[in-house]
ZAMARGU-4260 file (C-alpha; in steps of 0.2 Angstrom, whole numbers, plus 5000, padded with zeros to 4 digits):
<rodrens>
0) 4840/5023/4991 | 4827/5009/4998 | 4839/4996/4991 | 4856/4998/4998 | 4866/4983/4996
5) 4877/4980/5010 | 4889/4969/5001 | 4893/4979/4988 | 4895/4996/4997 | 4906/4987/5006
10) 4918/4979/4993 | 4917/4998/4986 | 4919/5007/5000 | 4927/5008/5016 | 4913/5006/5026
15) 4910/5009/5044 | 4893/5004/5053 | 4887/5013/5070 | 4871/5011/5079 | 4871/5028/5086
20) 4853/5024/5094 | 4860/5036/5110 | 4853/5035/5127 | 4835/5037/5121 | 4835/5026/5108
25) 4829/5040/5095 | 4848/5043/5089 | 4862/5051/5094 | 4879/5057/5085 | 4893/5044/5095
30) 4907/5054/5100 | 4918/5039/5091 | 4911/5045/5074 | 4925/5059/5075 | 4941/5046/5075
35) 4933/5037/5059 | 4930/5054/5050 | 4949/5057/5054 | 4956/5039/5048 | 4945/5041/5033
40) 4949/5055/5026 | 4967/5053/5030 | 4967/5035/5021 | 4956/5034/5005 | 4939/5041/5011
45) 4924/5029/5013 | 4906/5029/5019 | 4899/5029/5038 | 4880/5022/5040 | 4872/5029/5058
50) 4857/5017/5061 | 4866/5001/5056 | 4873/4988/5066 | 4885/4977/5062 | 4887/4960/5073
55) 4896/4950/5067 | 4907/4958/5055 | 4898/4958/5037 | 4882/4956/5044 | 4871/4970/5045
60) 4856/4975/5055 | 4846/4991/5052 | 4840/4999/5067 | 4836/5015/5060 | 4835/5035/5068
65) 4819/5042/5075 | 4825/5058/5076 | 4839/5059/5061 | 4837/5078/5061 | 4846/5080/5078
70) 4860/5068/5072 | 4863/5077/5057 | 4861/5093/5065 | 4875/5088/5079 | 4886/5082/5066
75) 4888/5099/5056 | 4889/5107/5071 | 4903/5100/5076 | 4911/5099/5056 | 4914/5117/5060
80) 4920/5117/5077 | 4939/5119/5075 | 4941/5111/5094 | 4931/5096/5087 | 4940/5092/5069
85) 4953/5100/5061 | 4942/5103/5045 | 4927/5100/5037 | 4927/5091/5020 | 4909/5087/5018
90) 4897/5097/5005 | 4878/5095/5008 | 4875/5079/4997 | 4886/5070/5006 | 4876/5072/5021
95) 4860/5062/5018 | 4847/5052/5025 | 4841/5036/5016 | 4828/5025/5020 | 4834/5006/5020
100) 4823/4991/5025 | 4808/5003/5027 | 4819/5014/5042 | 4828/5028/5040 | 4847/5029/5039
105) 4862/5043/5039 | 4874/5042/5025 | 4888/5050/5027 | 4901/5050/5012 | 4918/5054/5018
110) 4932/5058/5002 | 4950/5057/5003 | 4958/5073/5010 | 4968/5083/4999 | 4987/5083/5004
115) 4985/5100/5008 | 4972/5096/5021 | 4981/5081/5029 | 4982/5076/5043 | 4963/5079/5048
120) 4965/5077/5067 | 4955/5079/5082 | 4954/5093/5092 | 4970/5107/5089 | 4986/5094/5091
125) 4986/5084/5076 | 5001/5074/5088 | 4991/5060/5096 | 4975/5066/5085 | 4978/5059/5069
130) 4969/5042/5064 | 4974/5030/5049 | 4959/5015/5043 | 4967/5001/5047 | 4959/4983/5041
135) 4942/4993/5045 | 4949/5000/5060 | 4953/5016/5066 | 4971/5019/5074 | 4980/5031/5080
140) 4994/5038/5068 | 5013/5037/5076 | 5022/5054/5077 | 5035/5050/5065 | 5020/5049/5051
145) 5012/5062/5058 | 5026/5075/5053 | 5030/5068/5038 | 5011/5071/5033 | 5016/5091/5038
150) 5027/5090/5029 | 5019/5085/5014 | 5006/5100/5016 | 5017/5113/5019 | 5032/5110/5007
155) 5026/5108/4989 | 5043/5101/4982 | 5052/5090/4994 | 5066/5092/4987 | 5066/5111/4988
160) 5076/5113/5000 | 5097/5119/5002 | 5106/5114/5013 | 5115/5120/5025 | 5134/5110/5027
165) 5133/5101/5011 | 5144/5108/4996 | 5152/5104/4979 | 5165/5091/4987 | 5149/5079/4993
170) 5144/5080/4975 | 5152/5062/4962 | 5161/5072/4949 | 5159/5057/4938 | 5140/5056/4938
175) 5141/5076/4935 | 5152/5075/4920 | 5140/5060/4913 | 5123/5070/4916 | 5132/5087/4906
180) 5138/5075/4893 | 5120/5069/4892 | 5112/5087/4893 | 5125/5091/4876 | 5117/5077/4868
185) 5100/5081/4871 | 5099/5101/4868 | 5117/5105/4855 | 5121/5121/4856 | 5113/5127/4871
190) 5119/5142/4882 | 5121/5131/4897 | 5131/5117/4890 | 5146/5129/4891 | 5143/5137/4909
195) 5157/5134/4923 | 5150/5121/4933 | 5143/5130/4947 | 5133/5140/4935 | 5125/5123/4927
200) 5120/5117/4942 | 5111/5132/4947 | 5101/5133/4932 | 5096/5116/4931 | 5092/5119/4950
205) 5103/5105/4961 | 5111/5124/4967 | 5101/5139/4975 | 5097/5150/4986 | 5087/5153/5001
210) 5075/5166/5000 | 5072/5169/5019 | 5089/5169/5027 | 5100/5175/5009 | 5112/5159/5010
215) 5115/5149/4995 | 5122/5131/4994 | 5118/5114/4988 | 5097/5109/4984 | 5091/5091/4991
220) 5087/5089/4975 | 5106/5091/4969 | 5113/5080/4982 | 5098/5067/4980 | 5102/5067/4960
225) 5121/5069/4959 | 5128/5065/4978 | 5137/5051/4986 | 5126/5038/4994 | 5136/5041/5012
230) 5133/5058/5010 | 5114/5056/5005 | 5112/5047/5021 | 5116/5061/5031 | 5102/5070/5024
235) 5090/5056/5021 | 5096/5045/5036 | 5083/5031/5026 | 5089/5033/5010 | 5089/5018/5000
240) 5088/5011/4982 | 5088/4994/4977 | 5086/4984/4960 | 5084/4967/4957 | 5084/4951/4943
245) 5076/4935/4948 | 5076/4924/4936 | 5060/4914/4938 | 5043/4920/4937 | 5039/4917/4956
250) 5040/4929/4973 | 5056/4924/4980 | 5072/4934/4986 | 5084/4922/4975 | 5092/4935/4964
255) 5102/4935/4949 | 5108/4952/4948 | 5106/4965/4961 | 5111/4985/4961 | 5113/4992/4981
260) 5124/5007/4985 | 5138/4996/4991 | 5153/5006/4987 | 5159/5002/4969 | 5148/5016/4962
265) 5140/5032/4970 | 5123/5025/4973 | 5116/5042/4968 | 5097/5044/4960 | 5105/5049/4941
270) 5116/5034/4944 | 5104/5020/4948 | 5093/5028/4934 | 5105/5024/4921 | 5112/5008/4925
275) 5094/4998/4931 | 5088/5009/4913 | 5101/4997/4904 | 5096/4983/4915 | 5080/4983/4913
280) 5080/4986/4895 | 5097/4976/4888 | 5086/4960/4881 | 5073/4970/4875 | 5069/4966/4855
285) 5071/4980/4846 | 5063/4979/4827 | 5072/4988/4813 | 5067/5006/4808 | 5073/5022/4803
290) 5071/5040/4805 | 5079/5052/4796 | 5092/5040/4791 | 5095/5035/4809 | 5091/5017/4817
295) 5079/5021/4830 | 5083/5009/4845 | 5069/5012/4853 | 5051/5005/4857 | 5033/5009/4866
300) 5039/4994/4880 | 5057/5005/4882 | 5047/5022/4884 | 5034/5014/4898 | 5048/5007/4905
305) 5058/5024/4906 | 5043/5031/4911 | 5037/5018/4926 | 5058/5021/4931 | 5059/5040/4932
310) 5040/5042/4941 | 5047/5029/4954 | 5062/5041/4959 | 5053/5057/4956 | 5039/5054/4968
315) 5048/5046/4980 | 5049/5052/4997 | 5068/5047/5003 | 5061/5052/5021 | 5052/5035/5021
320) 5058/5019/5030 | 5052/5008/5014 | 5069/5010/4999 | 5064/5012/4980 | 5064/4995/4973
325) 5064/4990/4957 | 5063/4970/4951 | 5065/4964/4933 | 5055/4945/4933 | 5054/4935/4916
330) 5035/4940/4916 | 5035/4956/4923 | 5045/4974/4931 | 5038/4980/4949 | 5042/4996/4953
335) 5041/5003/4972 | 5044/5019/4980 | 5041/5024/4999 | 5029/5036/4999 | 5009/5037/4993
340) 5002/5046/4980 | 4999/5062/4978 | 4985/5062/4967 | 4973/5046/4971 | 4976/5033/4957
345) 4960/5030/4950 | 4963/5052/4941 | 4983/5049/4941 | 4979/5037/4928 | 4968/5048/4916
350) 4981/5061/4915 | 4980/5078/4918 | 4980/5078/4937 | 5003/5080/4944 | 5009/5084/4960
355) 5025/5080/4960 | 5033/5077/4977 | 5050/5081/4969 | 5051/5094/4957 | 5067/5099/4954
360) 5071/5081/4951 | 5059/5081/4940 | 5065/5096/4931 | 5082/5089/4929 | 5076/5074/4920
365) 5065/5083/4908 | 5083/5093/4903 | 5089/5077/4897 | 5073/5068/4889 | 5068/5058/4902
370) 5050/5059/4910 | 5036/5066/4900 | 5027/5082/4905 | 5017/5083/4918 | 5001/5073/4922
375) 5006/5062/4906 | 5017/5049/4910 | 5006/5035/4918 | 4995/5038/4902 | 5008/5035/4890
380) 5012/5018/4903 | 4994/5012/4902 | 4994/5014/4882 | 5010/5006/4876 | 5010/4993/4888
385) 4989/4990/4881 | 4997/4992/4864 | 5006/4977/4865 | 4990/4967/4872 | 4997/4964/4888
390) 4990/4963/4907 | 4982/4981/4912 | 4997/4987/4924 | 4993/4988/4941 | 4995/5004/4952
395) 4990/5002/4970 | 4995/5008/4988 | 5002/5004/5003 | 4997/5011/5018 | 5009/5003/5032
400) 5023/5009/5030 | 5016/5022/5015 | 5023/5015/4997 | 5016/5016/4980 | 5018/5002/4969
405) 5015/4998/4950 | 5018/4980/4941 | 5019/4979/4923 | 5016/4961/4918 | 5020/4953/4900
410) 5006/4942/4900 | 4989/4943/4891 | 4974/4944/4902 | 4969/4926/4897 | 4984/4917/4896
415) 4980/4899/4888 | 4991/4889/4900 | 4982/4899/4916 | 4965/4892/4905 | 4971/4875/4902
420) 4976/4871/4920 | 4958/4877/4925 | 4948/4868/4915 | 4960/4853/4918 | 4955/4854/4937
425) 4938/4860/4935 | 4930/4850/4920 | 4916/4854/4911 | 4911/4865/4926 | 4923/4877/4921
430) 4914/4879/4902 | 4898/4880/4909 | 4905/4898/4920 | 4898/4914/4914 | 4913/4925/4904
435) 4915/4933/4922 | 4919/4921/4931 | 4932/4914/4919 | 4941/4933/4921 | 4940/4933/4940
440) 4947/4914/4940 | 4960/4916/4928 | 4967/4935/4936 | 4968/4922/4952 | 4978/4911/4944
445) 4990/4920/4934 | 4989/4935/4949 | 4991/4926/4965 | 4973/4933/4973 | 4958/4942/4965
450) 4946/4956/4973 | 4934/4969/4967 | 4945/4981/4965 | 4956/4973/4951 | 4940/4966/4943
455) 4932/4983/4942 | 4949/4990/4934 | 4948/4977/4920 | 4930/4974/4916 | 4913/4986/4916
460) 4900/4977/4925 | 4890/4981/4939 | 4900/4983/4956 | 4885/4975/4965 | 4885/4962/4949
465) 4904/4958/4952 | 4901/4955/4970 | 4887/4942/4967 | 4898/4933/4955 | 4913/4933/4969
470) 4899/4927/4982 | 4893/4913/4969 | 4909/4908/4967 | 4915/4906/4987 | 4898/4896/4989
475) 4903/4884/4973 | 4920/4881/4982 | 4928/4888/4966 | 4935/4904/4977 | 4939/4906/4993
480) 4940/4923/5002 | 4949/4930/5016 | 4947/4946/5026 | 4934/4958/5026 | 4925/4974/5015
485) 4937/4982/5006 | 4953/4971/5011 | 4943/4956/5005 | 4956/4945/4994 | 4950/4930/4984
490) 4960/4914/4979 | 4958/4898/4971 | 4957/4883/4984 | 4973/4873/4978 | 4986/4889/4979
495) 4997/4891/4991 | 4993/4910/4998 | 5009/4913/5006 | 5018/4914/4988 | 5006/4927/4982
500) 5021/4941/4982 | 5023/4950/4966 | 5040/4955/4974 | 5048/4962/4991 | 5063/4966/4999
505) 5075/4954/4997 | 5084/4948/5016 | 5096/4962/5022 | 5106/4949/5031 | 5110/4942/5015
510) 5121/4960/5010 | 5139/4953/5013 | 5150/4964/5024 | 5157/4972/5011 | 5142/4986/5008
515) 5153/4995/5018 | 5145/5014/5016 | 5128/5011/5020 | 5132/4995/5034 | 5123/5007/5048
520) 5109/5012/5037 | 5104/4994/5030 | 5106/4989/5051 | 5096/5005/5055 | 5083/4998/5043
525) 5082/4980/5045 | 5069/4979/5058 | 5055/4987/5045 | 5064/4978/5030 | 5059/4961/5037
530) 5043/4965/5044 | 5040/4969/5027 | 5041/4949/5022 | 5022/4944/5029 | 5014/4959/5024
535) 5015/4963/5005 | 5007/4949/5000 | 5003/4957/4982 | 5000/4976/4975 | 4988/4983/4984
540) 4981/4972/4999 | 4987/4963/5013 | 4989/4946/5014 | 5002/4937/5024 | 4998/4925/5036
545) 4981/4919/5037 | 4975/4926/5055 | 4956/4921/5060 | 4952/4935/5069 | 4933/4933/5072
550) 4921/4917/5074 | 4912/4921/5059 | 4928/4915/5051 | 4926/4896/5056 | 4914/4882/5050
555) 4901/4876/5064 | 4911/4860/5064 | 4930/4868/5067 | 4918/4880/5079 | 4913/4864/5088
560) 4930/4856/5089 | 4939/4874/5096 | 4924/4874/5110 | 4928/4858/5116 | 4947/4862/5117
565) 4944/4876/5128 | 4932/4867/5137 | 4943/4865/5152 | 4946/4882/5157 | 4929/4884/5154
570) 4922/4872/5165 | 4934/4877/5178 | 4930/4893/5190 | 4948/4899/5191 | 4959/4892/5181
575) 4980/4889/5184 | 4990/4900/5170 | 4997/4883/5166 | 4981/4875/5161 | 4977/4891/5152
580) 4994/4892/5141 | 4993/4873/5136 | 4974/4876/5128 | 4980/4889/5121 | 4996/4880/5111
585) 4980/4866/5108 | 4968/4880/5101 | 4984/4888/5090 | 4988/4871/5083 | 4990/4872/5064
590) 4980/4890/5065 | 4983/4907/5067 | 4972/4914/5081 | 4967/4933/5083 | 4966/4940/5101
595) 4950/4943/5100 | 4945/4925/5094 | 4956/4916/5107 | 4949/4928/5123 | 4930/4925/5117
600) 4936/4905/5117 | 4942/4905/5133 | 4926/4917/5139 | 4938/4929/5147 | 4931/4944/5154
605) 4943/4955/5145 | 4937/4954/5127 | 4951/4965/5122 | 4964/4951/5128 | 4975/4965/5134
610) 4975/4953/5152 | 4976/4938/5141 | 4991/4943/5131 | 5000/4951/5145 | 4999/4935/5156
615) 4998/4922/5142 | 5000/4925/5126 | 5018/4935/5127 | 5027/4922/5139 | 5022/4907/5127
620) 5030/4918/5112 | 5048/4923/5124 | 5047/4902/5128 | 5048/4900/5110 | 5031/4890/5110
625) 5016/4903/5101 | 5023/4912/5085 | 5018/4928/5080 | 5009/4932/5062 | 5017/4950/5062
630) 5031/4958/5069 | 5025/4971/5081 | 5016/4962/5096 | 5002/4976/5097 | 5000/4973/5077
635) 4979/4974/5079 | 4980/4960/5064 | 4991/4950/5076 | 4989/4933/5078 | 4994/4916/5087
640) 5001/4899/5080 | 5009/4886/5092 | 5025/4883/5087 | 5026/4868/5074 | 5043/4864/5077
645) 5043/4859/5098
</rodrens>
């Protein structure tokens, strides 16, 4: 591979750069290698180069291995040292030397770890071992997610499990009686239909036993699918589920019509499938047809719609922090659930590839028609919603916290008003673009953002073609870009980025008092509920707040204008932590600041800012003067803005 573009791989790929030039300078295996290893493979996978530098980040210097037969060697070495890595997931060929700028280069291609193989950790604790890619960073995973990855690998159905303490009396008679009626409906004259009810519930699986101690008793699946929501709670402390109408085509948390467990109905999983079903569906237009002398009332858009709604539940995983949301838009439905996927996205949507998280829930949706078999329900999504020459829907994942989300939007992929506003602001210049670059400026209209990703999704050119024409477009000031790699979004110049939200979690403080049931769970979850509001700027990427979090980011004329802000702490051998706190509130004017950007400003010795944001950074946000971008003040996307209001 002599020509290895940078820039593509890297809009491709998770990509991480190391010089790995050692002590001698002939090249040695860094010891830091291990923690990406472990955060890719737990993420999505990627590509690690040894004998490439990057500084700054996106620019790329090849220093190359002398001696690339010792790196490699040291690395499958330790690849089957269990006290080094937990396992090995690399076959020969992705282990390769290539020869880049004349020198030679390590590729290492690093896949997506199997659920049965996660976490991959360092060393034999996968407590405090365990690494997530974060914003092309690797970071240690909490415990919390550590044990529900375990617990992902060891149990094949999450909702195996009986219970111990729960029995018929936690169970909502009503939603019971309306699923048997249902279950009649669908399969007449079948031998369960009769069966006293603790019979029925076995076969359909809510009720079972367990095989290692002999008790029997409730399934999570049954109390998940047929319980009471306070009583779901005391298994799934997190449980939530949440539906919601807006009635305007924008990302807002105004609501029309909303569907919480707030005590006027169970707030069971069967329960919110059947009333958000008739929600989502009750406009619908249903064209007149037959079959067998019947009117059929239903339509390709209802099935995907059924289908999006029962996948949602089905793969949920109620352990999460993050509820099941599901919004209805006049342009499009969202559909959330806590949880990633199973199966990576790109062969979930071929079909043929199911590893349902919940299986008995799934079971017990197939009995009464809903959900189609295994491995072909995102299929049968894609092709109805394509069947009505509408937007490609959008499946993508979240990593903090873990959800998966899918949009179906009821737009086509060139609406003419999305065309008309950009030829009205562009001109002539916008006929005289390639058919390309009217897709990727139109998606960033009508989407919110653009990135390589979505574009390779709806068209077949080149990756490394579809990266030129973004770059081309950035330097003609028809795009501009934010973030790096992989997380690099694209947006018009003229949009406001900060209503680029396909939908999120609507304000818990606007539930009034009378969601009596689950008041201590919604208060439990409100912490992670807002500090959803900045981060899920749009399915599949993080956008939020603008944070410049390296100089590269600024133009040499707002580099000039910082430097000469700072230059009085600068100039000054020791300077008073007063003088230091108002050139910071002067260089977070209007801007969001990284740690990282701010200490290499003020040319502190620590360029980590732990000292700087000990002694600065954190008394100016308690004064109320310096904001944060993110919740969490270790956040390593964190970022500074002085307080617009004081």
């Amino acid at each position: 591979m002599d020509d290895l573009d940078f820039s593509s791989l890297a809009e491709s790929y998770d990509l991480e750069c190391k010089a790995s030039l050692g002590r001698d300078g002939r090249g040695e295996l860094p010891d830091d290698v291990w923690k990406t290893y472990s955060a890719m493979a737990n993420t999505d996978g990627g590509v690690i180069l040894l004998g490439v530098q990057e500084s700054p980040r996106g620019i790329f210097k090849v220093v190359g291995l002398s001696d690339v037969e010792r790196v490699r060697k040291a690395l499958w070495d330790n690849l089957h040292n269990r006290k080094q890595i937990s396992i090995n997931l690399l076959s020969e060929s992705d282990v390769a030397p290539v020869v880049v700028e004349g020198k030679t280069v390590l590729r290492i291609r690093v896949p997506r770890a199997s659920r049965q193989a996660r976490p991959v950790h360092l060393g034999s604790n996968p407590l405090g071992g365990t690494y997530l890619r974060r914003h092309e960073g690797d970071y240690p995973v909490e415990d919390e997610v550590v044990r529900r990855m375990l617990a992902e690998r060891v149990e094949d159905s999450r909702d195996e499990r009986v219970l111990k303490g729960f029995d018929f009396n936690d169970l909502d008679m009503d939603t019971v009686a309306a699923y048997r009626n249902r279950f009649a409906a669908v399969k007449p004259g079948h031998v369960w239909s009769d069966l006293p009810l603790p019979e029925f519930l076995e076969r359909i699986g809510a009720f079972g036993k367990d095989r290692e101690d002999g008790s029997t008793g409730l399934r999570l699946a049954g109390l998940l699918m047929f319980g009471r929501a306070e009583v779901i709670c005391d298994a799934w402390p997190h449980y939530m589920v949440d539906y919601q109408e807006r009635p305007e085509a924008k990302a807002e948390k105004r609501w029309v019509d909303r569907l919480v467990p707030d005590g006027t109905w169970s707030g069971n999983v069967y329960d919110f499938f059947r009333k958000v079903y008739q929600k989502l569906t009750v406009d619908l237009k249903v064209p007149f047809q037959l079959k067998a002398g019947q009117r059929i009332d239903d339509t390709p858009v209802h099935e995907a719609l059924r289908e999006a709604l029962v996948n949602t539940l089905i793969h949920a995983d109620f352990s999460g922090r993050v509820s099941v949301l599901v919004v209805k838009r006049p342009d499009m439905y969202g559909f959330r659930n806590p949880g990633l996927m199973r199966v990576p996205p790109e062969l979930a949507v071929l079909g043929g590839h199911s590893d349902c998280r919940n299986r008995r829930l799934q079971k017990m949706f197939q009995l009464v028609g809903y959900g189609d078999h295994a491995g072909s329900g995102l299929p049968k999504i894609y092709h109805n919603w394509a069947g009505q020459h509408w937007r490609r829907p959008v499946l993508s994942e979240l990593n903090e916290p873990e959800q998966t989300l899918m949009e179906l939007r009821m737009v086509s992929l060139l609406p003419e008003h999305a065309v008309t506003d950009l030829r009205s602001r562009l001109g002539a210049k916008f006929d005289n673009l390639s058919p390309l670059e009217h897709l990727a400026l139109v998606i960033a209209v009508t989407e919110g953002k653009i990135n390589h990703r979505r574009l390779r999704e709806i068209t077949t050119e080149h990756p490394s073609d579809i990266t030129k024409m973004l770059i081309r477009l950035v330097k003609d000031d028809l795009l501009v870009s934010d973030g790096f790699g992989r997380g690099m979004v694209y947006f018009v110049p003229w949009q406001d980025r900060r209503a680029v939200m396909a939908f999120e979690d609507g304000d818990v403080s606007s539930l009034t008092p009378e969601l009596g049931i689950l008041t201590p769970d919604l208060r439990a979850l409100t912490p992670d509920l807002r500090s959803l509001a900045p981060e899920l700027g749009g399915w599949g990427q993080v956008v939020g707040p603008q944070v410049i979090s390296e100089l590269a980011q600024l133009t040499e004329a707002e580099l000039a204008h910082l430097q000469q802000v700072a230059k009085p702490v600068n100039d000054a051998k020791r300077s008073a932590p007063e003088l230091v706190k108002q050139t910071v509130l002067a260089l977070c004017a209007g801007r969001y600041l990284g740690l990282r950007v701010l200490s290499e400003l003020l040319k502190r010795r620590d360029r980590d800012g732990k000292d700087l944001r000990t002694r600065i950074l954190n008394p100016l946000v308690e004064q109320g003067a310096l904001l944060r971008a993110f919740p969490k003040a270790n956040d390593p996307r964190q970022g500074y803005i002085a307080n617009p209001d004081l």
